[in-house]
NUKOL-576340 format. One line per field, with one value per residue: chain; residue number from 1; x, y, z of N, C-alpha, C in turn. Coordinates in steps of 0.05 Angstrom, whole numbers. Layout:
# residues N
unit	[A, ...]
pos	[NUM, ...]
n_u	[X, ...]
n_v	[Y, ...]
n_w	[Z, ...]
ca_u	[X, ...]
ca_v	[Y, ...]
ca_w	[Z, ...]
c_u	[X, ...]
c_v	[Y, ...]
c_w	[Z, ...]
# end
This chain:
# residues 224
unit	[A, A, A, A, A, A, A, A, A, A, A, A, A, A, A, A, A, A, A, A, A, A, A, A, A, A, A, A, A, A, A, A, A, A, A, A, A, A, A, A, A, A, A, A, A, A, A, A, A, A, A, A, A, A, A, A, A, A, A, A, A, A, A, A, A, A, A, A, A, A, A, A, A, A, A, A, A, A, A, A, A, A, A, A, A, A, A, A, A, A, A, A, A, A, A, A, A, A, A, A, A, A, A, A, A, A, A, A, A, A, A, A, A, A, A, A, A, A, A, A, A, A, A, A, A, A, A, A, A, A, A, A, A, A, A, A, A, A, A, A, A, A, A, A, A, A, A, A, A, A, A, A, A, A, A, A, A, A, A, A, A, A, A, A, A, A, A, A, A, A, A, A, A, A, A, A, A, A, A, A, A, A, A, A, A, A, A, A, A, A, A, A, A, A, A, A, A, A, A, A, A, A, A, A, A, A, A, A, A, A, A, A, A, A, A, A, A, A, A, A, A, A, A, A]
pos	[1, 2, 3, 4, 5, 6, 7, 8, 9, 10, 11, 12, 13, 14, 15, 16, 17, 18, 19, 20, 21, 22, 23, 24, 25, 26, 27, 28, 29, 30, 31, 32, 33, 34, 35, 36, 37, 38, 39, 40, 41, 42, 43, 44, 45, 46, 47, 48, 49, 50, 51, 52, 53, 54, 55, 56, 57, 58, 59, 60, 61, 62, 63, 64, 65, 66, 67, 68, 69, 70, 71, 72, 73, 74, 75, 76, 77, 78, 79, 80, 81, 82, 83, 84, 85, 86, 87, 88, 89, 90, 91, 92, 93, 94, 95, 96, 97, 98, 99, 100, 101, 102, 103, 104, 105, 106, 107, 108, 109, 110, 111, 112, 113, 114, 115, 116, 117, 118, 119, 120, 121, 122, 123, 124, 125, 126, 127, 128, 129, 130, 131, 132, 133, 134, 135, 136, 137, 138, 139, 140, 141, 142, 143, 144, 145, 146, 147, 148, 149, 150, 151, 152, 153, 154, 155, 156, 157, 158, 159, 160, 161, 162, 163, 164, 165, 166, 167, 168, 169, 170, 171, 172, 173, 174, 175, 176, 177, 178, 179, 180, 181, 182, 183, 184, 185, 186, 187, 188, 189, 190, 191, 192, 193, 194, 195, 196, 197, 198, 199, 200, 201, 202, 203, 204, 205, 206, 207, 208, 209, 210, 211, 212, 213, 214, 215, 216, 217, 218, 219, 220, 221, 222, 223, 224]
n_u	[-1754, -1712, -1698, -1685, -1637, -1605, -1602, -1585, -1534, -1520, -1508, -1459, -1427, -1423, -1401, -1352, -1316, -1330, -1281, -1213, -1150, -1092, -1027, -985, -923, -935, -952, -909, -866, -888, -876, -836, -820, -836, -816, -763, -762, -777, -740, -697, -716, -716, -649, -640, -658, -642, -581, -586, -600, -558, -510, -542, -530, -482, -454, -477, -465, -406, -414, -377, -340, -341, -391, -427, -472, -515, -594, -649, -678, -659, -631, -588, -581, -530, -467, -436, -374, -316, -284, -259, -263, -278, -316, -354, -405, -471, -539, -601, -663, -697, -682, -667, -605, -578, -544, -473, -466, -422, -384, -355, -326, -288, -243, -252, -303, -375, -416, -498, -554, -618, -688, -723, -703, -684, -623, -607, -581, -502, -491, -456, -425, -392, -356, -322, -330, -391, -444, -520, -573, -642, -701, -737, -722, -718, -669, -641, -612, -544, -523, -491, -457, -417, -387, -348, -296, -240, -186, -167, -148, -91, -59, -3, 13, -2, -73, -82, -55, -72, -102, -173, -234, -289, -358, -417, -473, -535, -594, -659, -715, -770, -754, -747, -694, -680, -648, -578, -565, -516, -494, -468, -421, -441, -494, -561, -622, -683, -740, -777, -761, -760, -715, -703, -682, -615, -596, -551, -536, -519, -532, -572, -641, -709, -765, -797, -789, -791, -749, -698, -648, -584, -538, -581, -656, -713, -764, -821, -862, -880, -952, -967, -1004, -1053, -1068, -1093]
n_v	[1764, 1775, 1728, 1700, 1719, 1702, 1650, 1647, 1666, 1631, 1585, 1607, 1607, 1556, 1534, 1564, 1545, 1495, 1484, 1465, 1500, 1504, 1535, 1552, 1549, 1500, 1458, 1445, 1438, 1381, 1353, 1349, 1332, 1272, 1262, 1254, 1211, 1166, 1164, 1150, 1108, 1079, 1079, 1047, 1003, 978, 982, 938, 899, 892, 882, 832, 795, 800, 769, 713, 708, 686, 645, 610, 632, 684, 667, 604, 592, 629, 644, 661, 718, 738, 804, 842, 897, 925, 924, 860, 862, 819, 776, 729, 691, 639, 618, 580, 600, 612, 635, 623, 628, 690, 719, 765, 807, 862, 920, 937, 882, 840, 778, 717, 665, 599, 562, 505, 507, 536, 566, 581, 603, 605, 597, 657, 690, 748, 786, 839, 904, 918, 871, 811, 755, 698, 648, 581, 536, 524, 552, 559, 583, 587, 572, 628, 654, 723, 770, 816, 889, 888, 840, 796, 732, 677, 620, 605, 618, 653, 623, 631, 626, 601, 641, 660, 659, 703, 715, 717, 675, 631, 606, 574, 560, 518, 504, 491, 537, 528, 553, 549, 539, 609, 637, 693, 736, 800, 866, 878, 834, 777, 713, 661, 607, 536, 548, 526, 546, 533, 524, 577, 608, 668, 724, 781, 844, 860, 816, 771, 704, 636, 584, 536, 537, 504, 489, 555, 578, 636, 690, 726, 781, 777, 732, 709, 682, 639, 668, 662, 623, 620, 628, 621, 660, 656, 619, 628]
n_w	[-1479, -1449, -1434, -1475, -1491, -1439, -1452, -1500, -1485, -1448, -1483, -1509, -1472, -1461, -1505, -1508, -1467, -1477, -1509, -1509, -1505, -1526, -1512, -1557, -1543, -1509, -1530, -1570, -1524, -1506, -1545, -1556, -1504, -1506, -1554, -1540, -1497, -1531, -1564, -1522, -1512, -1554, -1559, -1513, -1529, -1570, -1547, -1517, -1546, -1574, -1541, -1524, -1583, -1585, -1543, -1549, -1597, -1582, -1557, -1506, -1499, -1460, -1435, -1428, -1445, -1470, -1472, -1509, -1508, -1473, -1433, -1436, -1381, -1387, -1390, -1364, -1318, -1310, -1270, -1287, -1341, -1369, -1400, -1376, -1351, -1347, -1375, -1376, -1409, -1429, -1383, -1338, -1332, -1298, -1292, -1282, -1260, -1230, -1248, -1232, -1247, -1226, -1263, -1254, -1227, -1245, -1254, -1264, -1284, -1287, -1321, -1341, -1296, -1254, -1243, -1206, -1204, -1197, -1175, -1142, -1164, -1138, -1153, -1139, -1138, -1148, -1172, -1170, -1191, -1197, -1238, -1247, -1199, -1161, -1156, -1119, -1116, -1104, -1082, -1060, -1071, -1058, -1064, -1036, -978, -951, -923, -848, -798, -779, -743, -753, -811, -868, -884, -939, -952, -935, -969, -1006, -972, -999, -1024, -1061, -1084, -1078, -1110, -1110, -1144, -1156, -1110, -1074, -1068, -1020, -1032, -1022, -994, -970, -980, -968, -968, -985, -980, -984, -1011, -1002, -1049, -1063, -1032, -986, -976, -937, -937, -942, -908, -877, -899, -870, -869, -886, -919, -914, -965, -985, -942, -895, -891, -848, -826, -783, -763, -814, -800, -785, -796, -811, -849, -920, -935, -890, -867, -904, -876, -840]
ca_u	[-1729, -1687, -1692, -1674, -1607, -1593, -1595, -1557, -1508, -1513, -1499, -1433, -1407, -1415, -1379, -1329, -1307, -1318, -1254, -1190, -1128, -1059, -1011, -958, -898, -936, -949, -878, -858, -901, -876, -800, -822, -845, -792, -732, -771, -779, -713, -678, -728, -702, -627, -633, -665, -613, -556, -585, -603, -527, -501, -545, -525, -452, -449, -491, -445, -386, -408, -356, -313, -348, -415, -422, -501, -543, -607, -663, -699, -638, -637, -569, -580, -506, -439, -420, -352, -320, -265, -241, -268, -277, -337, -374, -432, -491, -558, -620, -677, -712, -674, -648, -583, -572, -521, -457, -454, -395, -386, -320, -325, -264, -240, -272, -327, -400, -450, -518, -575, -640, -697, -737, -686, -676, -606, -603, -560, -493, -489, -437, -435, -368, -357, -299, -349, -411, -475, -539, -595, -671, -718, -762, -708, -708, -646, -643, -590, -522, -530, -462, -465, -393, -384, -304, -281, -212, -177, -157, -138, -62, -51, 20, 5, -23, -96, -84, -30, -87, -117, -197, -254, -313, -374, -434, -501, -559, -620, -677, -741, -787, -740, -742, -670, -672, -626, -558, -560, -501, -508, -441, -418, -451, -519, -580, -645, -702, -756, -804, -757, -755, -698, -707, -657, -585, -589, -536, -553, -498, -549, -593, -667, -725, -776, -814, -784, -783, -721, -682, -634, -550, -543, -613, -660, -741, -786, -853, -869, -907, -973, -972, -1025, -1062, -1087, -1108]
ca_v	[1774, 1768, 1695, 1692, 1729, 1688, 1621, 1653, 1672, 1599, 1567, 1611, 1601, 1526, 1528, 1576, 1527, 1462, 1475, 1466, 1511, 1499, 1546, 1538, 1527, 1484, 1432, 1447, 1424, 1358, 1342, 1350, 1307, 1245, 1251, 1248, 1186, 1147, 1155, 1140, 1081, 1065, 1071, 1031, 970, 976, 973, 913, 873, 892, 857, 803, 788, 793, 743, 698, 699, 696, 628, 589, 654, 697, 655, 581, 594, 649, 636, 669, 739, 759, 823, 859, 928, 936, 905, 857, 867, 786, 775, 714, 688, 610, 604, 577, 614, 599, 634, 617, 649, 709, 724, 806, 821, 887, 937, 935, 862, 825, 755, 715, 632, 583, 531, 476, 522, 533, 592, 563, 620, 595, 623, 680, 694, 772, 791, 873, 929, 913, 846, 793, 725, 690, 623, 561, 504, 529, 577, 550, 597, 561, 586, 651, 675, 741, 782, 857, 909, 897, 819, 783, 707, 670, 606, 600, 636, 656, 603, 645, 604, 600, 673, 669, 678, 713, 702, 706, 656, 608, 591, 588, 528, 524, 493, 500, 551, 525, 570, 538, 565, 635, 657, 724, 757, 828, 890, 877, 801, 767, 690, 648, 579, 517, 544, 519, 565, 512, 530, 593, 623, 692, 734, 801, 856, 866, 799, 752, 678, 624, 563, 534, 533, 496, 516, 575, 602, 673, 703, 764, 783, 775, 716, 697, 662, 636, 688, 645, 614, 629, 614, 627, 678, 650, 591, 640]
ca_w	[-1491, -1430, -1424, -1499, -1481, -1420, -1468, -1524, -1466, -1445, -1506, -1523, -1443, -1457, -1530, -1511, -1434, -1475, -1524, -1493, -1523, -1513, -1527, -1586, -1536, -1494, -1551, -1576, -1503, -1506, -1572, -1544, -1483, -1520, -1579, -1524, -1481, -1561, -1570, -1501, -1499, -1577, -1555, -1491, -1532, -1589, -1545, -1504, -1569, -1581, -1525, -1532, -1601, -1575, -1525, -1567, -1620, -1570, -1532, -1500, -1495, -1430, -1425, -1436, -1460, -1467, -1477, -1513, -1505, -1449, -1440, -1407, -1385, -1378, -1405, -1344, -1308, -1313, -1251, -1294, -1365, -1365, -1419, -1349, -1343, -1366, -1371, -1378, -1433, -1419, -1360, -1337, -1322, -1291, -1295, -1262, -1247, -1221, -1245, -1229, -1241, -1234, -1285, -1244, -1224, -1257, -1253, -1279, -1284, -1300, -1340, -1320, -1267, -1246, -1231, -1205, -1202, -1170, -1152, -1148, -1168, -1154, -1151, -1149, -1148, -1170, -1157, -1186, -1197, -1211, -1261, -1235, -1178, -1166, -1129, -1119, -1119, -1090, -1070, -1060, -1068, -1062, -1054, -1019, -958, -944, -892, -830, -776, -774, -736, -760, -838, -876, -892, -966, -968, -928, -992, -1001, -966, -1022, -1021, -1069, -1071, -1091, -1098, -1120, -1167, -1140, -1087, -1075, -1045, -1022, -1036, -1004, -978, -971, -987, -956, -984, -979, -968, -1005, -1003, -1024, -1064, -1060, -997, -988, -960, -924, -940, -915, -888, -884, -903, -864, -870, -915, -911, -931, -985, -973, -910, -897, -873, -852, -803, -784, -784, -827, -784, -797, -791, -819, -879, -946, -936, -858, -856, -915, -862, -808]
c_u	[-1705, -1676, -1674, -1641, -1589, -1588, -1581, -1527, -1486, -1495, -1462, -1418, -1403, -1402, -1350, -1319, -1304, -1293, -1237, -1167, -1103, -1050, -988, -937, -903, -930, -920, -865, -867, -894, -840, -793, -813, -826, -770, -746, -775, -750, -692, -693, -707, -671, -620, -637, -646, -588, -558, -591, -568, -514, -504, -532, -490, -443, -465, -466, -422, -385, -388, -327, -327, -372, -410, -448, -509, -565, -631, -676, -683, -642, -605, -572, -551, -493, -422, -389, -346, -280, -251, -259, -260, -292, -355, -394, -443, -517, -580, -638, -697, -707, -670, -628, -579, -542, -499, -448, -431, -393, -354, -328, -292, -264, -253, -300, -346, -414, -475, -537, -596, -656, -710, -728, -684, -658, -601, -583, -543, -484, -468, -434, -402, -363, -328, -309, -364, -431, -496, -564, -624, -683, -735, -753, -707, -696, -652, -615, -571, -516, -499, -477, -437, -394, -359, -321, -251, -213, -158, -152, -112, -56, -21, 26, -10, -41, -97, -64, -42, -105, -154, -207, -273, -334, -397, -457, -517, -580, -633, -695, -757, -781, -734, -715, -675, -654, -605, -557, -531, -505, -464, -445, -437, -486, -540, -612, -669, -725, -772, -791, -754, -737, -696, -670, -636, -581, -563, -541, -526, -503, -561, -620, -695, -750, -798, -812, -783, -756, -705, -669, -606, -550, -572, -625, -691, -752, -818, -844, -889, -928, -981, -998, -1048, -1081, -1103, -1135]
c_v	[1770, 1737, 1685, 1697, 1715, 1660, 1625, 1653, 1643, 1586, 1573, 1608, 1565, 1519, 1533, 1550, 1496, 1469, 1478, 1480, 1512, 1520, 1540, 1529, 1511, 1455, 1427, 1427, 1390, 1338, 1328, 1331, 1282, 1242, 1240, 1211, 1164, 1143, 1155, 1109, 1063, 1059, 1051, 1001, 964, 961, 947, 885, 875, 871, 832, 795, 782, 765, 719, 688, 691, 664, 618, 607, 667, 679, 622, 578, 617, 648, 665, 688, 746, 782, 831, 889, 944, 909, 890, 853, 827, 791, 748, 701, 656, 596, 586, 580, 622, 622, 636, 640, 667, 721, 763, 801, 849, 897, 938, 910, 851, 799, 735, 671, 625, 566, 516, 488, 520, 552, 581, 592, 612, 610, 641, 684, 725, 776, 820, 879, 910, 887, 828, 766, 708, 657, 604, 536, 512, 551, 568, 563, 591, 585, 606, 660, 707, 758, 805, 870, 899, 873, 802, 753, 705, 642, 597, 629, 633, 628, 632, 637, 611, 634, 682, 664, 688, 704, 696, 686, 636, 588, 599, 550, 543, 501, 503, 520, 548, 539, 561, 557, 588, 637, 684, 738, 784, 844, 874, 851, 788, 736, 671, 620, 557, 515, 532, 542, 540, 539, 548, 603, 658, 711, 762, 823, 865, 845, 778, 722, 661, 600, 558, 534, 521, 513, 530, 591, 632, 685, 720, 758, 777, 762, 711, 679, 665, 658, 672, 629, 621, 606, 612, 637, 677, 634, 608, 657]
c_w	[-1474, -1425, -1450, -1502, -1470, -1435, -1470, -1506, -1460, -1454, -1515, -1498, -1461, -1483, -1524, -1485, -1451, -1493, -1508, -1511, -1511, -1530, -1541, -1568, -1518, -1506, -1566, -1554, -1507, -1528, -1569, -1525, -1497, -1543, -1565, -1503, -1508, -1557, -1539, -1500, -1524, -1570, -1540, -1509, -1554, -1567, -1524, -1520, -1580, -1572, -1520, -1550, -1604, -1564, -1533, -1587, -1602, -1549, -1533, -1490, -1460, -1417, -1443, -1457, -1449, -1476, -1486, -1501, -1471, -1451, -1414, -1412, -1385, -1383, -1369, -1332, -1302, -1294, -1270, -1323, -1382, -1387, -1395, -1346, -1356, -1363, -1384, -1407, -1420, -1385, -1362, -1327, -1315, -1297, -1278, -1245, -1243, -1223, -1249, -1237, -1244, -1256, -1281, -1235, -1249, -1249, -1267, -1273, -1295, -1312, -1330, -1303, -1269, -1228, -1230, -1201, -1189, -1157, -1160, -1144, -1166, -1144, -1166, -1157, -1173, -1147, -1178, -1178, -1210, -1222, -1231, -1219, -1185, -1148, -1137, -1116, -1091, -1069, -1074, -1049, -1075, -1048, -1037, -988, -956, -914, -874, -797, -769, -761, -740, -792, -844, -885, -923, -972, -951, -944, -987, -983, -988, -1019, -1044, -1061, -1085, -1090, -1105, -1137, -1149, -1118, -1094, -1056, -1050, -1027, -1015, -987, -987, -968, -986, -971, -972, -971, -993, -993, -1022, -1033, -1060, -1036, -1008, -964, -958, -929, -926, -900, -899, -878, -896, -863, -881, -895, -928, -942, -971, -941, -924, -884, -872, -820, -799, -759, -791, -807, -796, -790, -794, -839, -893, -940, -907, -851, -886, -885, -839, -824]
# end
């Protein structure tokens, strides 16, 4: 009789422990969660199929091409408005970018390129961006410098020197790199954050530091 008890006991511990019960304003909460994360996800992709559909319709006015399945998370800030600059399909644009080209100038963005938070792209020649680059937050690329020589004018009445920036395809730049005229970054290099780049380098370097200098190469510690 006792053992019969201790089952029965059993049986209603292990019914009552397996249901789980939420209380009414928990599920209320959870319901509140996930409605507000639908609809911030729904607004975000609205107002970036917006902008696409803008500057699409709009070539030749801010962009020269935009290409397929773009995506800008943010309405970029344009230092001059040439119909210039170009990019690529399936690329990101981030929020808050800065893009300036000259008349005779050229911006080129290739496809799958990732441009972050922040960054500035300005250019008199050109700046040419290869398919699959990707930069990070707050990356200044310019091809000119101010002339500052003459110590008896002023530097803005020295005019600019300009030179191209080539980046090639799967370069990775870090947060905050600065990227000076005339450099070329070949193919597959990767640049360390906060550094400033005053030279070019061939493909697959690694590099970081003021001024940028080799660190290794990809595929270094593959061979060991």
């Amino acid at each position: 009789f006792g053992r019969g008890r201790s089952c029965g006991g059993c049986r209603r511990k292990v019914r009552s422990y397996g249901r789980i019960a939420y209380p009414p304003h928990r599920i209320m909460q959870t319901i509140i969660k996930y409605f507000w994360k639908l609809l911030w996800f729904a607004k975000n992709r609205i107002y970036q199929k917006i902008l696409w559909l803008f500057y699409k319709a709009s070539q030749g006015g801010f962009f020269k091409k935009v290409g397929a399945g773009v995506i800008f998370f943010g309405n970029p800030t344009f230092g001059s408005v040439e119909g210039n600059i170009s990019v690529g399909d399936k690329s990101l644009i981030g929020r808050k970018i800065f893009l300036s080209c000259s008349k005779d100038g050229e911006i080129t963005i290739g496809d799958h390129c990732s441009i972050n938070t922040g960054c500035h792209l300005v250019a008199i020649k050109g700046i040419r961006i290869d398919r699959g680059t990707l930069i990070g937050e707050y990356v200044s690329i310019r091809d000119q410098n101010h002339g500052f020589e003459d110590p008896n004018m002023l530097v803005l009445e020295q005019g600019f020197s300009a030179n191209p920036i080539v980046i090639e395809e799967d370069c990775w730049i870090g947060r905050s790199v600065f990227i000076r005229a005339g450099v070329t970054l070949g193919k597959g290099c990767v640049v360390g954050a906060n550094s400033v780049v005053t030279k070019s380098f061939e493909p697959y370097s690694v590099i970081a530091g003021i001024p940028a200098h080799l660190i290794r190469h990809r595929g270094d510690k593959l061979e060991h």
